[in-house]
N, C-alpha and C positions, 0 to 999 in steps of 0.2 A: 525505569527508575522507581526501587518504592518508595509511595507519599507517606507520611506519615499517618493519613488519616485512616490508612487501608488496615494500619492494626487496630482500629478496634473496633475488635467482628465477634466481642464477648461482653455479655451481661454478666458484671458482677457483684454479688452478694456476699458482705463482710460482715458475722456479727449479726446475724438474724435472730431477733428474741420477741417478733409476734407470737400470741396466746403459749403455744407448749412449745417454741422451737428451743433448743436451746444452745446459744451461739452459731448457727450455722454459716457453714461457709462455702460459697459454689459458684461455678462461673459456667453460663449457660451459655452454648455457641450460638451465633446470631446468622441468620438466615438457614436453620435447620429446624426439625421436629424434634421438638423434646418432650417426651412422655415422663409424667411424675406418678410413682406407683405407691403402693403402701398400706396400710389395714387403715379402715374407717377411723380416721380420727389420730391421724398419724404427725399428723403438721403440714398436707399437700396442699390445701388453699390456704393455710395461713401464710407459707412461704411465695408463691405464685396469687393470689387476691389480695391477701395481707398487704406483702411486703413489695415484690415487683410491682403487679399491677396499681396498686395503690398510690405507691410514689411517683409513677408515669405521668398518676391520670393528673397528684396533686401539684407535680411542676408545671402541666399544661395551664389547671388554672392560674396557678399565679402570674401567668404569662400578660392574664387578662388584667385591666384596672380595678382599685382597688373596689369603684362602684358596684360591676360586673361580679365582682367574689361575692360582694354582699348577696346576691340575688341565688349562686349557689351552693350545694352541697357542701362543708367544709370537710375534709378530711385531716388529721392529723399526722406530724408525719413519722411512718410505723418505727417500731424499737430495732434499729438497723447501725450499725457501725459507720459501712460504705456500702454506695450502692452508683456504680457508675456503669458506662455504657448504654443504658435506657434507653429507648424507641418510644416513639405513641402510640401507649397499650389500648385495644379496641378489646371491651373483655364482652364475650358471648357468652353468656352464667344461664343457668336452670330457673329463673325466678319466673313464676309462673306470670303470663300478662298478667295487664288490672281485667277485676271482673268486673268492672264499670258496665252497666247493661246498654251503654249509647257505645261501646269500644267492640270495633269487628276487626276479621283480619284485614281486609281494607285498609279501616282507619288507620292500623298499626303499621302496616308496610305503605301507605300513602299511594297505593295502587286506586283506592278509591279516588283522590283527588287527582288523577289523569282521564280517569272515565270521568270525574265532572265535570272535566276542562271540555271531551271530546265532547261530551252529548249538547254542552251549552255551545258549541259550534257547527255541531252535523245531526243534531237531533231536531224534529218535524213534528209535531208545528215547533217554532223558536219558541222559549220558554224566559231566555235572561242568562242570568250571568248564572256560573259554575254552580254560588250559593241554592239556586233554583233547583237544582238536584240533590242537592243535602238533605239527608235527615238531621242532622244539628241543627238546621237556621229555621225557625216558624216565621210564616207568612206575616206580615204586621206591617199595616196602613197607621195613619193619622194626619188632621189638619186641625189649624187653626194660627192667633195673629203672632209674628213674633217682631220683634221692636230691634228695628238696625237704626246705627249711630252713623250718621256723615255729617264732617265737623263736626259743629256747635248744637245741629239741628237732630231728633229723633223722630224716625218715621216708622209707624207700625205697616206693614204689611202681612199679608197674608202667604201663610205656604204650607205646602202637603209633603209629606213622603210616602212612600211605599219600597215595603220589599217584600222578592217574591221568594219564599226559602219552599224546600221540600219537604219539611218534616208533614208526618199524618198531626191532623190535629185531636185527632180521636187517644192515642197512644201517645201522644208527643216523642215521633220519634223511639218507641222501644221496642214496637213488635207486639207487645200485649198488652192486654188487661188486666187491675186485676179487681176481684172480686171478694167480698169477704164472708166465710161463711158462719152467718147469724146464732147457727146453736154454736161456736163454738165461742161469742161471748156473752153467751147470760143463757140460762136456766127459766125459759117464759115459765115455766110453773110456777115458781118463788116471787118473793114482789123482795123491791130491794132491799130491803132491813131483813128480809132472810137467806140475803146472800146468793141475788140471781147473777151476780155478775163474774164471770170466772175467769174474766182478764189477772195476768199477773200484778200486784200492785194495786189493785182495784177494791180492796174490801174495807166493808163500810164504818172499818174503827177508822181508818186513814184519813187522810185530806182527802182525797176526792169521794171517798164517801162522802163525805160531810158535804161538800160542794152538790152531789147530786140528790142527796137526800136534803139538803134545802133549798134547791134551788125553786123549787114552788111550780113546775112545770107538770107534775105529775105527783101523786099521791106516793111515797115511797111503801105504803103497805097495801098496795092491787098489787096483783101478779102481772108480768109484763104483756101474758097474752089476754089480758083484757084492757090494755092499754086502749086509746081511740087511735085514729091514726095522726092526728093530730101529736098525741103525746109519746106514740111510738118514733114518729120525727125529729120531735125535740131531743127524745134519749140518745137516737142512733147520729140524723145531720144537723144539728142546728148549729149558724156558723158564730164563731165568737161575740160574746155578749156580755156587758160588763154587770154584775149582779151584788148583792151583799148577802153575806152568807155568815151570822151571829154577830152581824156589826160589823165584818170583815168588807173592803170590797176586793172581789175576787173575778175570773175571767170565766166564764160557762162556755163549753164546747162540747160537740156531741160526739159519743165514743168513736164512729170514723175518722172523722177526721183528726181528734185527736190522738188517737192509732197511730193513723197513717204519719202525722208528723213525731208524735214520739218515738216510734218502735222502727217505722217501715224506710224512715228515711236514713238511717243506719244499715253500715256492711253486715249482714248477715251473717260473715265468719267472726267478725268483733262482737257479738250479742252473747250473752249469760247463756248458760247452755238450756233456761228454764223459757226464758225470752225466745231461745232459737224455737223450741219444739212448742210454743204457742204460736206462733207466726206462721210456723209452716202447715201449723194444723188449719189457722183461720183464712188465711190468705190464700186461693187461689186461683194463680196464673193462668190465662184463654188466650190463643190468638185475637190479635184486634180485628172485628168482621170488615172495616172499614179500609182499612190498607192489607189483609191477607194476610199480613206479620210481613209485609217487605218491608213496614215503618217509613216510607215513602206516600208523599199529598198524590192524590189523583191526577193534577196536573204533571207529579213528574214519571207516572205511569206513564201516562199517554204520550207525552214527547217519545219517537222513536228513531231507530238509525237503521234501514233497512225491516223496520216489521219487529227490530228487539230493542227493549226501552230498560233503560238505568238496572231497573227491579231484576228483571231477565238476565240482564249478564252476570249482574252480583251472584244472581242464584243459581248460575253455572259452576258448574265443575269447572276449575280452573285450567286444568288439561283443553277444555273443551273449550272456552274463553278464550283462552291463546290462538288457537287454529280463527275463529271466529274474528279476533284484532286482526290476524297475520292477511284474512280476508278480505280487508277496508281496504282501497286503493283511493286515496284522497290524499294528492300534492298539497294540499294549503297547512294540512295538520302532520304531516310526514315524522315532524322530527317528535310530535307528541305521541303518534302509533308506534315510532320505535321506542323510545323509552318506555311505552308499558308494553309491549310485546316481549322486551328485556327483561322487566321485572314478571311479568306470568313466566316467560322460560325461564327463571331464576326457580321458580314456586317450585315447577314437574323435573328442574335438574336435582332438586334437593331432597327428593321423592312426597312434597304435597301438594302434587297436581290434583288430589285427589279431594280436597277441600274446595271450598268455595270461599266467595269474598265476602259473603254475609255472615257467617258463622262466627258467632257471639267468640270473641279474646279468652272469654272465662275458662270456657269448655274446652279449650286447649291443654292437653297434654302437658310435661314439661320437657318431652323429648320434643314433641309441634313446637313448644314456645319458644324453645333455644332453636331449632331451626329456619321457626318465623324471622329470628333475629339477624341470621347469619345471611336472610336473603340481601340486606340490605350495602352488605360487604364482600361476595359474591362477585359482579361486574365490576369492582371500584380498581381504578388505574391507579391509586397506591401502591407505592412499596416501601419497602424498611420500615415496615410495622408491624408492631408485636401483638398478631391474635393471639386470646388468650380463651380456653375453652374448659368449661365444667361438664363431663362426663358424656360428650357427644352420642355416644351411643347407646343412650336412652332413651329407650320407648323403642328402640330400631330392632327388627328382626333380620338375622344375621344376613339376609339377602340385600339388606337395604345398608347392613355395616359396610357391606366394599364399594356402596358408591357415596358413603360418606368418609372413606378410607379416603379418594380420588382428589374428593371437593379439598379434603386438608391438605393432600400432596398437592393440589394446583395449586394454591393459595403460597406454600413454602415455595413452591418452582418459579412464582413471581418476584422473586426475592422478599418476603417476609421470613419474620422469629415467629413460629409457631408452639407454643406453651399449649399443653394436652394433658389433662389431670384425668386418670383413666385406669378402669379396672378390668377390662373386656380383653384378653390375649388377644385376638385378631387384630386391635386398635394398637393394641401396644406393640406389634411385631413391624410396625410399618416406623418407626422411629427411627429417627438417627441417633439418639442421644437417649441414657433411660437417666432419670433421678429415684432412687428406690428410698423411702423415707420411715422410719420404725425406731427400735426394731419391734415394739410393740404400739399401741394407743393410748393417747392422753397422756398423762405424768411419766407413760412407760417410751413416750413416742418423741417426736421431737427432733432425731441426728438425722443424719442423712449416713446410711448402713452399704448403699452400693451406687457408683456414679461410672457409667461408660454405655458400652452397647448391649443391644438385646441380647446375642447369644453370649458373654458376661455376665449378662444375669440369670439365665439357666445356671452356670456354673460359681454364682457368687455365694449358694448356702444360706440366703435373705430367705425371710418368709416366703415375699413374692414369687423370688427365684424356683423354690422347690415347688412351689404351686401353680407354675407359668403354665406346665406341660400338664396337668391334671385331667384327666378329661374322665367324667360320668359314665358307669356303666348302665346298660337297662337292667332294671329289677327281672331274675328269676321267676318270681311271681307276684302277682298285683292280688289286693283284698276285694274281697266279694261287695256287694253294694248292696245296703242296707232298706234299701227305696230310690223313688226318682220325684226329679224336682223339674214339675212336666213346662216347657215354654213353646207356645202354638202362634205361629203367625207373627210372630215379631218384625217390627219394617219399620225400629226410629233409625232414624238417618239412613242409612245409605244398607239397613239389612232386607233382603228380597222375601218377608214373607219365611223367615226360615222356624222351623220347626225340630227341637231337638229336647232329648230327656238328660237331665244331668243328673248321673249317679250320686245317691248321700252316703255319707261315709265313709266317702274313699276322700283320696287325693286327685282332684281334677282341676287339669291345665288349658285353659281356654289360650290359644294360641293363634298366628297370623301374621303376614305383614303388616307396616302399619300403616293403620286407613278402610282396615280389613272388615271392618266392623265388630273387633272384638268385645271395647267397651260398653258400644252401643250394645250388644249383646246382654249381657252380665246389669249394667247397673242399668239399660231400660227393662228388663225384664224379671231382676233376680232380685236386686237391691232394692229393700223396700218393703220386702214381703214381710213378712211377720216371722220372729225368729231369725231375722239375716243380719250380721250386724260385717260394716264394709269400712274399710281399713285401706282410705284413697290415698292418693298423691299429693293433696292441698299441705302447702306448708303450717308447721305448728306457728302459729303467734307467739310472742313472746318478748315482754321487756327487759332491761338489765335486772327487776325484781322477781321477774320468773326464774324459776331451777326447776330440776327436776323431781324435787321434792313437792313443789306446790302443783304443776303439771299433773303429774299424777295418781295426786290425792293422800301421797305418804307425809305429809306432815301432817294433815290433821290427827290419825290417831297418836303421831308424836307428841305433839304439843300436850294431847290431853293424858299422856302418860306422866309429861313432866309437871304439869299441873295438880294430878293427883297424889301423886311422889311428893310435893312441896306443899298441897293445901293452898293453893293459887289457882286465880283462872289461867285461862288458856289463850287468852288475847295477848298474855306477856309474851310468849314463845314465839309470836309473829313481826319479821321485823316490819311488815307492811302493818301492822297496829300499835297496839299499846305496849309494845318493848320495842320499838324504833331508840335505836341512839337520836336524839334531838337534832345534833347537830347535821349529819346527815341524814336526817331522816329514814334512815335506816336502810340506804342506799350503799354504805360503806366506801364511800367516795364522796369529796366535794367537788360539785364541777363550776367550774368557773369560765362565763359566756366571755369569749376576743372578738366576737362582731365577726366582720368576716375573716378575721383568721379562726385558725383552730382552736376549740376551746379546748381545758388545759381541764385532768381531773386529777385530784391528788387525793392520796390517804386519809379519810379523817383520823383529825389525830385525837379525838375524844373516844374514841371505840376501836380505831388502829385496823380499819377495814371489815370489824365483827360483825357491825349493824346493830347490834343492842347494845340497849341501856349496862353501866358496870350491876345497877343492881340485877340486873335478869339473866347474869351469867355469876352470881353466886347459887344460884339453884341448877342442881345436880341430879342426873338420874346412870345409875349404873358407873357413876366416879367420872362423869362426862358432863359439860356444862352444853346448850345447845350449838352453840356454835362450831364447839369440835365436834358435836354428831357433824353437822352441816358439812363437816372438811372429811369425814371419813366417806372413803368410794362405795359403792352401791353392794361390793362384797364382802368390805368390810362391817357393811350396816347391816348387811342380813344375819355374819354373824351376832354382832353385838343386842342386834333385839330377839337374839334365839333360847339365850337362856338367864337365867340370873334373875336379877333385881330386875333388869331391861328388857325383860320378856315383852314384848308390844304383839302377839298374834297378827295382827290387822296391818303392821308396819312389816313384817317378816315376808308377810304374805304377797306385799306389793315388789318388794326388795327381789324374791325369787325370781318373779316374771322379769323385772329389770336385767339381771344377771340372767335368765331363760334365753334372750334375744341378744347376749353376747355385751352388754355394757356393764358389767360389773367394775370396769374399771373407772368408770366415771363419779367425779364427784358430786354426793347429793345435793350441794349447794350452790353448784357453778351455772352462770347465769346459761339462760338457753341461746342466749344469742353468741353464747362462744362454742356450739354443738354442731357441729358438719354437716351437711345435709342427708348423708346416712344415719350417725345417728339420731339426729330427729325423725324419721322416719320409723327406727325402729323402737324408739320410746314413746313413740305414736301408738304401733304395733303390743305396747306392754302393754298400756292402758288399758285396752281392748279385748287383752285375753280373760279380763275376769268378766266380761259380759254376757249377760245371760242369754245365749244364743244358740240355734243348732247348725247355724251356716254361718261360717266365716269366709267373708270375700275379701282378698287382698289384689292391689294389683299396683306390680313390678315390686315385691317386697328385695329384689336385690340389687336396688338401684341405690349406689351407693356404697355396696358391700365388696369387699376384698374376696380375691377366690380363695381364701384360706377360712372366710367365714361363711361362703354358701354354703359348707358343710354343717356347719352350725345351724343354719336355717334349714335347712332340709329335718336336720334331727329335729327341731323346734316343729316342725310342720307336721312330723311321724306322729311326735307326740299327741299335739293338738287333734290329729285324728285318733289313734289310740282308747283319747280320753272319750272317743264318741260323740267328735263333733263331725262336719263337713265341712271340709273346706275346698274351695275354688279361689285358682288362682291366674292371672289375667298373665300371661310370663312372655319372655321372648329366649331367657336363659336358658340354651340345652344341655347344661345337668340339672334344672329344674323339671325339665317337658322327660328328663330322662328316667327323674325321680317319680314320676308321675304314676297315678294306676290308671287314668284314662284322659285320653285327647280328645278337645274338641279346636279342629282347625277350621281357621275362618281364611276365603279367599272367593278363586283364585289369586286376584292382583288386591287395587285398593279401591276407592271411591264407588263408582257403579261397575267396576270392573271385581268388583266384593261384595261381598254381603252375603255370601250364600257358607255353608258347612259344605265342607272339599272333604273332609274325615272326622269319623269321630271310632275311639278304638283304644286299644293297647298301646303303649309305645312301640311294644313290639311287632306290633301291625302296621305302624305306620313306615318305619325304619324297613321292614321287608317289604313293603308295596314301593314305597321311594314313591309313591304315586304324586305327590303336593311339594311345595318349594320348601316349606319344613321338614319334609321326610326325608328330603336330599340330604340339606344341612344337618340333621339330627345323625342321619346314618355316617356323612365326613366326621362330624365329633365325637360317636361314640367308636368308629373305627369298623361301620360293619362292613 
């Protein structure tokens, strides 16, 4: 007999209108693979993170008390009609770890807290509890009286505590030092009133001149290298001291420390781009001699389990770690050896047996990071839940795509709804279900254009469709190479000593499985040099006040064009300054806080969402007031400052490279936080191109990208060599490695089973030897 409950085996979506969808309507089948396909910036995670996922996650919490919401995330709930059927969405996204420098892969998959459970039970000599192997916890003793109450009566007694944590106390737990180097803040030639100090913010019209030149510690007219040592202490450590400085009293601190807490105690990636490139000049980073960089106290070195202690397994190869656990035969700890024997075969099934548990969160990939993630859902005896994944086959060389092909079909074969936003045919052919979303990007994008099976969509006439079967031919002939960009001995991480010349002026594809030692390659040895400017993976930052106007750097000659047009400064043109509408401060929304519900943003109605002031939209440049520049797309802005009254050279010039990298369809004014993660990436990439450079490193520039636009990027890359620059590019794509005029392959496998160059050559060399696991795949997809 059917139950009634058995029909509903469908997610559906009524009336979807997150960011550009517009109306959509779809009912996605439940316990299948469903691939959603489309050009960059189509509507696929608005419709699947947006709206599915979103809703999932924000039923769950309401599930909780209303205390519990307060403590989390609020979400609101997205611009949707209906939305019924729903599962508990687990969504595995691209978001790069934190680069917290106390966050390892350990800490993040919690693999570390089973080896601290094991060592504080089978580790020799005993040490204490779990915390004793931690780097997070320092060691800290104290005694003295404390005063207990029985009844009526109070009696002081005496007591001590102690605890024993793991952290180095040299490092506190980081791994390094660091160090600051002295010429790069003051000028010992100069005395300070002529401007020895070359800190940013630090000259001596400011307040802190003023503070250092009177603080009476030192003569501000000697040069600093004839300070005493005495007065060279007070400039550099002396620790807060309260002083008066023209009858003020003020706080005195010596430029380290003061540094280190203004500047160093801040994300690096969040710092002024002026801040960034003084830090990394003055600051630099040493292993601590004291713990070796394992960031582990002496004592929980020495604790060991057979001859290998805490430090030593972290800083195994994971691969090798596993075999190692699988080794330990001790009844008492049984069910804690299999649970991390579980999670290490989770790491080498997902193919990063080839990492370790020490290795810094930050420096993870974000094909590594979203795989780091999925280790944790891998073993779980759930079912009827709806994974949800962003572009899995990132960072993965085609060798390593069929066994992340496997991991999602097991996961569906369990009975899960597995949702797959994905641009890679091999990923997309394994589907039960396609969602094709277009039929262009952005205001062009938004419907849903083709919905059924993969071969369907060969034959449905979608962008996607006509481009599903596309496959790269090898270049006829490759260009000649202009010089070489020579690398001797390189051995960060896991490369052997390898030594290789990379041709300038061509198009070169550093390739490999991943783990191979590609990146260690290129940004330990290439990135950095003089003339290389590198064009990573790390996401853009960005508030609802960012666009891609302020990004990058095309409003400034804006504003000063409308400024000059009207005989006005140029702070009016800003809504983040003095043309902010008041009332929203030139947000163009009011938002209004519900505690722990969702807070609620509405239109201001004194600017009607403009963001300026009514008086800073009667001034006009080219019959345009600023805010409808802001609303015109990136191709429309290149026209409009090309000729006329609104000729802006310097605004035209940015506008091209935007439209260069295939966004001309995007609005100049739309916040960044409504941008895909493609194209963020490629407005990353605009940025870049006006920099003065003769080597351009990118790597994975088409992660993110539609196969309808690797074409585009390929022509964009001809170009940028053309023009006489070099560029190197870190790829996994074989119509990039196809487009290429020379390979360098990294292998043969990953971790220490890598590191070495297996080929370096023509395409067409590599394709006729078939000799490496790229040569294979390269020769299946161009057909040779």
């Amino acid at each position: 007999m059917t139950q009634v409950a058995d029909s509903h085996d469908r997610i559906r979506v009524h009336g979807a209108r997150v960011n550009n969808l517009k109306d959509v309507s779809v009912e996605l089948p439940k316990r299948r693979l469903t691939a959603f396909t489309g050009l960059s910036g189509s509507g696929k995670s608005s419709l699947v993170f947006g709206t599915v996922a979103a809703e999932s996650q924000r039923l769950i919490n309401e599930t909780y008390s209303a205390f519990l919401q307060g403590f989390m995330t609020t979400v609101a709930r997205p611009d949707v009609d209906v939305l019924d059927g729903l599962t508990t969405a687990i969504v595995v996204d691209q978001e790069r770890l934190a680069a917290n420098p106390r966050s390892t892969v350990g800490t993040v998959t919690d693999a570390n807290a089973l080896l601290r459970i094991l060592f504080s039970r089978l580790g020799r000599p005993h040490l204490g509890s779990p915390q004793a192997y931690s780097f997070n916890v320092a060691s800290a003793s104290g005694a003295g009286a404390i005063t207990v109450e029985r009844g009526a009566a109070t009696a002081k007694q005496r007591a001590e505590f102690h605890v024993v944590g793991g952290m180095c106390p040299r490092c506190e737990g980081r791994g390094t030092v660091q160090d600051f180097d002295l010429t790069a803040l003051y000028d010992d030639a100069k005395s300070l009133n002529e401007g020895a100090l070359t800190i940013p913010g630090y000259s001596m019209d400011g307040w802190y001149g003023r503070i250092y030149r009177g603080a009476g510690y030192f003569d501000p007219d000697t040069p600093i290298r004839d300070f005493t040592k005495r007065q060279l202490h007070d400039l550099l450590y002396k620790e807060p001291t309260r002083i008066k400085v023209d009858g003020i009293n003020v706080t005195y601190e010596g430029l380290i420390p003061k540094i280190t807490k203004s500047m160093l105690a801040k994300d690096v990636d969040a710092m002024q781009p002026h801040i960034r490139a003084f830090v990394e000049r003055a600051v630099t980073f040493a292993t601590c001699p004291a713990c070796h960089g394992t960031r582990l106290s002496e004592g929980a070195r020495s604790s060991k389990i057979g001859g290998v202690s805490i430090a030593d397994a972290c800083a195994m190869q994971i691969s090798d770690l596993a075999t190692w656990v699988r080794g330990l035969h001790e009844p008492s700890v049984a069910p804690l050896l299999g649970a991390l024997a579980d999670t290490l075969d989770s790491f080498v099934g997902i193919g990063l047996g080839y990492l370790s548990l020490d290795r810094s969160s930050g420096t993870l990939s974000g094909g590594e990071a979203q795989r780091t993630k999925m280790i944790r859902h891998l073993g779980s005896a759930l079912t009827d839940v709806t994974y949800v994944f962003d572009e899995p086959s990132v960072g993965l060389h085609p060798a390593d795509i069929v066994r992340m092909n496997d991991l999602l079909l097991q996961l569906r074969d369990k009975g899960n709804t597995v949702l797959v936003v994905e641009h890679k045919p091999e990923m997309i052919a394994i589907a039960d279900h396609v969602v094709d979303l277009g039929p262009g990007a952005g205001s062009a994008g938004g419907q849903i254009v083709y919905e059924g099976t993969v071969d369907g969509l060969r034959t449905s006439g979608t962008l996607t469709g006509k481009h599903l079967d596309d496959r790269a031919t090898l270049k006829t002939s490759v260009r000649a190479p202009s010089g070489t960009l020579e690398i001797r001995g390189a051995s960060t991480h896991n490369l052997q000593g390898v030594d290789v010349d990379v041709p300038l002026g061509v198009l070169v594809v550093v390739t490999g499985v991943a783990g191979s030692g590609k990146s260690s390659l290129i940004t330990g040895s290439v990135v950095g040099r003089d003339g290389v400017v590198h064009v990573d993976q790390t996401a853009i930052r960005g508030s609802r006040r960012s666009n891609p106007a302020t990004y990058t750097g095309l409003l400034e000659p804006i504003r000063k064009a409308f400024a000059k047009a009207n005989g006005v400064k140029p702070a009016l043109f800003s809504a983040n300054s003095e043309g902010a509408c008041p009332t929203c401060n030139g947000v163009g929304v009011v938002y209004t806080d519900l505690g722990m519900m969702a807070g609620v943003a509405t239109v201001c109605e004194e600017c009607e969402g403009k963001r300026f002031q009514a008086s800073v939209l009667e001034y006009r440049l080219g019959g345009k007031d600023i805010s409808e520049v802001l609303a015109l797309s990136a191709a429309d802005a290149e026209e409009f400052f090309s000729t006329g009254e609104a000729r802006v050279p310097a605004a035209h010039t940015v506008l091209e490279r935007i439209t260069d990298v295939g966004l001309g369809y995007l609005t100049i004014g739309q916040p960044l936080t409504t941008l895909s993660g493609g194209e963020r990436q490629r407005l990353k990439l605009a940025t870049h191109l006006g920099d003065k450079g003769g080597v351009i490193v990118l790597d994975e520039p088409t992660t993110g990208l539609h196969l309808a636009d690797v074409a585009q990027l390929l022509g964009l890359l001809d170009r940028i060599v053309d023009s006489g620059k070099s560029v190197v590019v870190i790829e996994h794509h074989q119509a990039v490695m196809a487009h290429a005029d020379w390979i360098v392959d990294l292998g043969p496998g990953a971790g220490h089973d890598g590191g070495r160059v297996v080929f370096e050559g023509t395409p067409a060399d590599l394709v006729a030897g078939r000799t490496t696991l790229t040569g294979e795949h390269l020769a299946d997809y161009v057909g040779a």
